[in-house]
C-alpha positions as CSV (number, residue, x, y, z in Angstrom):
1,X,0.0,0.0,0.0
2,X,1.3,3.2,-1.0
3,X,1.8,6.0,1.5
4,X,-0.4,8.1,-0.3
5,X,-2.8,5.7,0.2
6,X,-2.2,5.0,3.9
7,X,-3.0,9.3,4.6
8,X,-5.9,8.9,2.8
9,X,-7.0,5.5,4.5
10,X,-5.8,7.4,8.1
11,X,-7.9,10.9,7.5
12,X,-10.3,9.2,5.6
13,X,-11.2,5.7,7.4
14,X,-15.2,5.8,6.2
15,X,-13.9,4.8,2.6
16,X,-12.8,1.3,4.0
17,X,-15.8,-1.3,2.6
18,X,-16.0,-4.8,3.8
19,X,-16.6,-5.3,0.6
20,X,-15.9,-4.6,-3.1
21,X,-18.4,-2.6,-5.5
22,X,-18.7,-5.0,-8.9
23,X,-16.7,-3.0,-11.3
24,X,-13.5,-2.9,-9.1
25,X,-14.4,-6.9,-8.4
26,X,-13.8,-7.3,-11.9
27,X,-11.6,-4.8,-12.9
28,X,-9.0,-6.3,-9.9
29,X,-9.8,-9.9,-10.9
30,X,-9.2,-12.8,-9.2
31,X,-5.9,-12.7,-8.1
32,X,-6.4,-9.3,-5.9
33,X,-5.5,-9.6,-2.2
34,X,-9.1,-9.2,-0.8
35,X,-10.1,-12.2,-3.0
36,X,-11.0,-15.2,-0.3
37,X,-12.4,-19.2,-1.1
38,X,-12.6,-22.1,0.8
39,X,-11.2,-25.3,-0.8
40,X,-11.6,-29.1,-0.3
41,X,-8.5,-29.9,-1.8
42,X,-7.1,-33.3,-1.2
43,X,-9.6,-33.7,1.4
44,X,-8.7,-30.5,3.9
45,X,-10.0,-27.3,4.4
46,X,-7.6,-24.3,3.2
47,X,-8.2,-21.1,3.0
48,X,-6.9,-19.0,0.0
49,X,-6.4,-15.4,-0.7
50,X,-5.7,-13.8,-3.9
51,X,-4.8,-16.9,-5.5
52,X,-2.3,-18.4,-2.4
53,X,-2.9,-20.6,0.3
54,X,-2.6,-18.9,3.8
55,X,-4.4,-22.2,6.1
56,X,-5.4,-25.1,6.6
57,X,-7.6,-27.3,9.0
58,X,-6.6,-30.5,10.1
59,X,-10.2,-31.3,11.2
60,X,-12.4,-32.9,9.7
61,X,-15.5,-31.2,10.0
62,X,-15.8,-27.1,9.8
63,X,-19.1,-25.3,10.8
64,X,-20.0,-22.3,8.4
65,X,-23.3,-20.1,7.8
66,X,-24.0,-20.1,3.8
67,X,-25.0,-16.6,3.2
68,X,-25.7,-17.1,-0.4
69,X,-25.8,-19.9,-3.1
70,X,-26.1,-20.2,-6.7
71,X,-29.6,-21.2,-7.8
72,X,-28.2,-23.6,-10.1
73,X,-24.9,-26.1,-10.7
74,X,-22.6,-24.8,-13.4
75,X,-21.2,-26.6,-15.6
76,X,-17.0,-27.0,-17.8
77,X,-15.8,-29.2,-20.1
78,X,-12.1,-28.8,-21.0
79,X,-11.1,-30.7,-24.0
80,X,-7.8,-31.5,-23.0
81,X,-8.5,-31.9,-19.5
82,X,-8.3,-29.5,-16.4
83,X,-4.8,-29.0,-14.5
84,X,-4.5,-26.7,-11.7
85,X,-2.6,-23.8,-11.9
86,X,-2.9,-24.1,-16.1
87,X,-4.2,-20.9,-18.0
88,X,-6.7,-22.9,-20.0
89,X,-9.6,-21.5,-21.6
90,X,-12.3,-24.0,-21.2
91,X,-14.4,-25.2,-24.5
92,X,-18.0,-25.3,-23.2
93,X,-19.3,-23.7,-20.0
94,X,-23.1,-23.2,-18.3
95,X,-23.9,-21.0,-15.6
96,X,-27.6,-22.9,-15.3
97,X,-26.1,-26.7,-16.0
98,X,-29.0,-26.3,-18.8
99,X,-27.7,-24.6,-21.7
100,X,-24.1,-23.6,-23.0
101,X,-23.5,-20.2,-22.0
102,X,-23.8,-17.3,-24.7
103,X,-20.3,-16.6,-25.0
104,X,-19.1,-20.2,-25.8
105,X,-18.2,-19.9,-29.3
106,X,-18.9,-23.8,-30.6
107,X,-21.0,-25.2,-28.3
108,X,-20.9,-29.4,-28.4
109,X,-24.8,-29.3,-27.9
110,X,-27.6,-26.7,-28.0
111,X,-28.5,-28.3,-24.3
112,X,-26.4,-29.9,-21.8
113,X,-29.1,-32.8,-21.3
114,X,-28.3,-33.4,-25.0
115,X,-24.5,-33.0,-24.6
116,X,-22.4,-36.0,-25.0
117,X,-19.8,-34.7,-22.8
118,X,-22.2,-34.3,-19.8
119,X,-23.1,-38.6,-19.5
120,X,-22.7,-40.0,-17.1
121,X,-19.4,-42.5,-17.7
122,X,-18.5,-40.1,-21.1
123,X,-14.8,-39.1,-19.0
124,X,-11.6,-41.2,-19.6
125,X,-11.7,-43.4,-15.9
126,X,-15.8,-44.1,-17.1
127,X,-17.4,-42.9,-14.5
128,X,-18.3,-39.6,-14.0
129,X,-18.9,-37.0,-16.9
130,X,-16.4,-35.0,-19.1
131,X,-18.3,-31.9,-18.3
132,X,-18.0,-31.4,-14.4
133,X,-20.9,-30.0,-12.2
134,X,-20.4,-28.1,-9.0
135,X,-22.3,-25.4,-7.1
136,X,-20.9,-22.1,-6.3
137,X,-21.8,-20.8,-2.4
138,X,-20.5,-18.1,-0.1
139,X,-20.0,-18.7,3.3
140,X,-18.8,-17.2,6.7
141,X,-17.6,-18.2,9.9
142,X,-20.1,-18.6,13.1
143,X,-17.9,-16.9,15.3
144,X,-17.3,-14.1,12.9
145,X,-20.9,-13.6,10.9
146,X,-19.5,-9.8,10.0
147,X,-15.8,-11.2,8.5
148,X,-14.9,-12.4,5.4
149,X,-16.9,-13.8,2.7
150,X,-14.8,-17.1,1.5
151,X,-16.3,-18.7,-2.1
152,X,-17.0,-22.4,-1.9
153,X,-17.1,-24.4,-4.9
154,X,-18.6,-28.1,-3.9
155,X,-17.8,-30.8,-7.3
156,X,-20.9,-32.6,-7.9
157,X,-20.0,-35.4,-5.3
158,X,-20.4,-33.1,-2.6
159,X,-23.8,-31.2,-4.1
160,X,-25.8,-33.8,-5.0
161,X,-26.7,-37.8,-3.4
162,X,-28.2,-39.4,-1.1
163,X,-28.9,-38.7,3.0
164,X,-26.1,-40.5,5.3
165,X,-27.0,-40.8,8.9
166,X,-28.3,-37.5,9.4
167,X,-26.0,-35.9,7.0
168,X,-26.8,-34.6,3.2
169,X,-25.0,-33.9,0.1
170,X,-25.6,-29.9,-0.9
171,X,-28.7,-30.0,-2.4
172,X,-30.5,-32.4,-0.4
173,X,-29.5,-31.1,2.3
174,X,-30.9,-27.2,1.4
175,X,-34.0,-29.6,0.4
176,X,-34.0,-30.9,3.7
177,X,-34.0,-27.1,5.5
178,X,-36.7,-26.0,2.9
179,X,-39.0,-28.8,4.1
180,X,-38.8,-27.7,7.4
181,X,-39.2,-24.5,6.4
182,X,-36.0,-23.4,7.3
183,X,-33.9,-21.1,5.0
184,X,-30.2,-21.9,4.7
185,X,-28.9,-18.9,5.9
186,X,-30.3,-19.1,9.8
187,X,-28.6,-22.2,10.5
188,X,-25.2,-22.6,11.2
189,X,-24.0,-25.4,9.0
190,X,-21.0,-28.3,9.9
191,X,-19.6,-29.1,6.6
192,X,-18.1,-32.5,7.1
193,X,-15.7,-34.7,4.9
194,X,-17.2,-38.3,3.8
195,X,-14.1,-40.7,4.9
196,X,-15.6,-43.6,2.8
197,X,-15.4,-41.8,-0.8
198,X,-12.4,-42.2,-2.4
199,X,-12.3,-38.3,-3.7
200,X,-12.9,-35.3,-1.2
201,X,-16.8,-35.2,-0.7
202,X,-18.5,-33.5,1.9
203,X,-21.8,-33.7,3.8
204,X,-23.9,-31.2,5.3
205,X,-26.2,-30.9,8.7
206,X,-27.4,-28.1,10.7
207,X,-25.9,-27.8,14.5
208,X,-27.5,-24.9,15.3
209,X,-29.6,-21.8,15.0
210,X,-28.2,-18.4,13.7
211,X,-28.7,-15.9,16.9
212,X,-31.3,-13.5,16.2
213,X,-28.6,-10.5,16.7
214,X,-26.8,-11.6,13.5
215,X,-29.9,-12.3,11.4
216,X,-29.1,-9.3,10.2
217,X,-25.6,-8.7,9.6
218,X,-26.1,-12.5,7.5
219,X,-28.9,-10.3,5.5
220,X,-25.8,-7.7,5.0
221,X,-23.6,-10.3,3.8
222,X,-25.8,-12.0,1.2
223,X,-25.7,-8.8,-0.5
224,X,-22.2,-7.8,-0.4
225,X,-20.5,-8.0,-3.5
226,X,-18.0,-10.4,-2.4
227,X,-21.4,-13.0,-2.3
228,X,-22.3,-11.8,-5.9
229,X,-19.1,-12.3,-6.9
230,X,-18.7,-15.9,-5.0
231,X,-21.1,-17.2,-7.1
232,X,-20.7,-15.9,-10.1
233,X,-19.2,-18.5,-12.7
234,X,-16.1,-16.6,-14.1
235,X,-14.2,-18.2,-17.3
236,X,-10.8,-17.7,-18.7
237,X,-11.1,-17.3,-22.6
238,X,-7.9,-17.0,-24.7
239,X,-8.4,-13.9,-27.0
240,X,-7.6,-14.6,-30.3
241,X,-3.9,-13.5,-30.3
242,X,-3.6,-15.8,-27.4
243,X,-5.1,-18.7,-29.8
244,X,-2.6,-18.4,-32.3
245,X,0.1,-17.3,-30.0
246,X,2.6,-19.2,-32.1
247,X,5.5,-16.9,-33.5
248,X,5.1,-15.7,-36.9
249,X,7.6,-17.6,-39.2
250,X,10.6,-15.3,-40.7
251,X,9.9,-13.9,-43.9
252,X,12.1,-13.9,-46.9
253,X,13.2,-10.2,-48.3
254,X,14.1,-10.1,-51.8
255,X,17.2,-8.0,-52.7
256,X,16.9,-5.6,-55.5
257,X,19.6,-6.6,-57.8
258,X,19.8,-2.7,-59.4
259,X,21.4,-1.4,-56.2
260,X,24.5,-2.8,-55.2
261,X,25.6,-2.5,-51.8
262,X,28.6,-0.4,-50.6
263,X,31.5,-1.8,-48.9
264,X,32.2,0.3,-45.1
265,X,35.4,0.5,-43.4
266,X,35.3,0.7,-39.8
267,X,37.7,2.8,-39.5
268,X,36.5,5.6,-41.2
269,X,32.8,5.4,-38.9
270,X,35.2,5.3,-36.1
271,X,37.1,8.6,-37.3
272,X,33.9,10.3,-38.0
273,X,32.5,9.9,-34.3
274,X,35.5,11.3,-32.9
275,X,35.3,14.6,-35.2
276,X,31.9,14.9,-33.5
């Protein structure tokens, strides 16, 4: 932070936001500082921000209040596969898991029910799909319902299924609240990891009841623009110089053959910059 900043920031401290209007969410991107996600990553909570891990949680089980959830599953299909870390523009993308999103320029199918890449089995280990599900959900800590907003992404595993014991995948377990006519956001949540699937999954069940004093700063959060943003399907797409970001091959210069070049000696450049 600049110190030009920090005068401002000091004389000024009103200007601080918890959180981010849209266009400086997108205009920063991703990788700004104030940027915050929860990930299941080889089955343990961490905590990133900006792009870098700063935490982790040994624990197996981690109790949040879900401020604000997608209405839908989202869908991607790389062609060549996902790999972390890889600037990869995916080929096909849906924000609804319904239809391929408007800006996908050659879509595989008009509808993602219709989609090859989205059967069941259609991926290279035969079981699950080429074109991955998942659910995009904000979140925040119990003990700090006024602190950060961390994105969670759940994979399909962990959104959809059946009950186990008292515990539900995403969906059914939102299903299960909304039975009860509960909404998701005045419960406090324990997120916990399945130990019997072979891939980080995680089941949901309510602990406890969201005090009536933060009812309203959870309100506060689901409109933040850090929850918009959390839920928000974003894709990378190469622009067309990146596509063909091969170097252009050397081209051939003819010589006229009217103009003959002059011989130089050296030494006579070298006695003209010392005259100068």
């Amino acid at each position: 932070m600049s110190n030009d900043l920090v005068s401002i920031l000091a004389t000024n401290p009103s200007i601080v936001q918890t959180g981010l209007d849209e266009d400086t969410l997108a205009v920063a991107g991703g990788n700004r500082q104030g940027n915050k996600r929860l990930s299941i990553k080889g089955g343990v909570f961490r905590k990133y921000t900006g792009g870098k891990e700063i935490g982790a949680i040994e624990d197996r089980h981690m109790n949040v209040i879900i401020v604000k959830m997608a209405h839908k599953a989202s869908r991607m299909y790389y062609d060549q596969g996902y790999k972390e870390g890889e600037k990869v523009s995916p080929v096909c993308w849906s924000n609804d898991s319904e239809t391929p999103d408007p800006a996908v320029k050659n879509p595989p199918a008009s509808a993602c029910n219709n989609c090859p890449n989205s059967a069941k089995g259609s991926s290279d280990n035969g079981v699950s799909a080429k074109c991955r599900l998942s659910w995009r959900t904000a979140v925040v800590l119990p003990n700090d319902p006024s602190g950060d907003v961390m994105q969670l992404v759940l994979p399909a595993t962990s959104a959809f299924g059946k009950e186990d014991n008292g515990r539900w995948p995403f969906r059914p377990y939102v299903q299960h609240l909304a039975s009860h006519n509960v909404s998701a956001g005045r419960v406090i949540t324990k997120m916990q990891f399945d130990t019997k699937s072979p891939t980080p999954k995680l089941l949901f069940s309510p602990v406890g009841a969201v005090s009536e004093d933060d009812l309203e700063v959870i309100a506060r959060q689901a409109k933040s623009p850090a929850a918009e943003a959390a839920i928000k399907l974003n894709v990378y797409q190469m622009d067309s110089e990146e596509e063909g970001s091969g170097e252009a091959a050397p081209t051939k210069r003819e010589v006229s053959n009217n103009t003959e070049a002059k011989s130089v000696d050296v030494s006579d450049v070298v006695k003209k910059w010392a005259k100068k």
